[in-house]
N, C-alpha and C positions, 0 to 999 in steps of 0.2 A: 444569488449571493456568492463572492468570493471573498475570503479574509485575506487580507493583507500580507499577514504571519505567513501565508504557502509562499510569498512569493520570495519573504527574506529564511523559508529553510531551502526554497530553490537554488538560490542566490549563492547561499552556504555548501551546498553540495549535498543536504544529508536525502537519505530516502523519507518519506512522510507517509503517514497511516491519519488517514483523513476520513472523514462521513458524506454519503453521498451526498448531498441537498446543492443545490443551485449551478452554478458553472464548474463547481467540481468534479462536478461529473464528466462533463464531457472533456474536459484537461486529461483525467485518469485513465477516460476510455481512448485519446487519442497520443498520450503518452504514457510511455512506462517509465513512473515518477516514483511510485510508491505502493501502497495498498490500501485500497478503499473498502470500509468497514463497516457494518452498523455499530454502535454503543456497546453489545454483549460481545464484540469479536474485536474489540481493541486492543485488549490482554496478549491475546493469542495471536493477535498482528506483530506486536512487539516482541513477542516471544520465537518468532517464526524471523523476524529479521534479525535477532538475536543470535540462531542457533545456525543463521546462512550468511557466512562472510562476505562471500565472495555475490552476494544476491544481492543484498546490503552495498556493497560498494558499485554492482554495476547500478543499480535503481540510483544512488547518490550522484553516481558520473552522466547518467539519464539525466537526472531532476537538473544538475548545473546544467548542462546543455541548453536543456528547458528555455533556463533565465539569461542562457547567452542569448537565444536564438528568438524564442518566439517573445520573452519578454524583454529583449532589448530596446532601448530608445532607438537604434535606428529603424528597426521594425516597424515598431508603435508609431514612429513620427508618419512611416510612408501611408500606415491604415489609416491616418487622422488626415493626413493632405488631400486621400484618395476623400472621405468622406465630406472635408470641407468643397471639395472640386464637386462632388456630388447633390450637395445641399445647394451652395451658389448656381449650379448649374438647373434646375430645376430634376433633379431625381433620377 
C-alpha cells in the first residue's frame, strides 16, 4: 500500500510522520522523508518535529527532493519503458 496524500506532502516540501505498513516502509528506510511511527507515537512524532526547526526543515527539503527526483515523471516514464521493453521482450 502507498497513499497518494505522501506523494502531494512530498511534493509540498513538508516532513511527514507516517505508519509503517506497505511501501512505506521501504520509501522511509531509504529516504530521510520524515518519521515513521506506530499509532501510540504519533503525538510525540509531531511533537518532536515541533520542538526541531531546523530537523523539520531539513526532512521537508529531503521529502521535496523525494518528489523532484525519484517521483518525477521523467523517472517514472524511464522505469515504465524499461518495463514495457521487458514484457515485449520476453523477461
Amino acid at each position: 500500500r502507498f497513499p497518494n496524500k505522501l506523494l502531494d506532502y512530498l511534493a509540498a516540501g513538508r516532513p511527514v510522520v507516517a505508519s509503517p505498513v506497505g511501501d512505506v516502509t521501504g520509501l522511509f528506510e531509504s529516504q530521510e522523508i520524515g518519521l515513521l511511527v506506530d499509532k501510540a507515537g504519533f503525538v510525540e512524532a509531531l511533537g518532536t518535529l515541533f520542538a526541531f526547526p531546523q530537523r523539520r526543515a531539513q526532512l521537508g527539503a529531503n521529502a521535496r527532493h523525494c518528489a523532484e527526483t525519484t517521483f518525477a515523471w521523467p523517472h517514472l516514464i524511464d522505469q515504465l519503458e524499461r518495463l514495457y521493453q521487458e514484457v515485449c521482450n520476453g523477461g
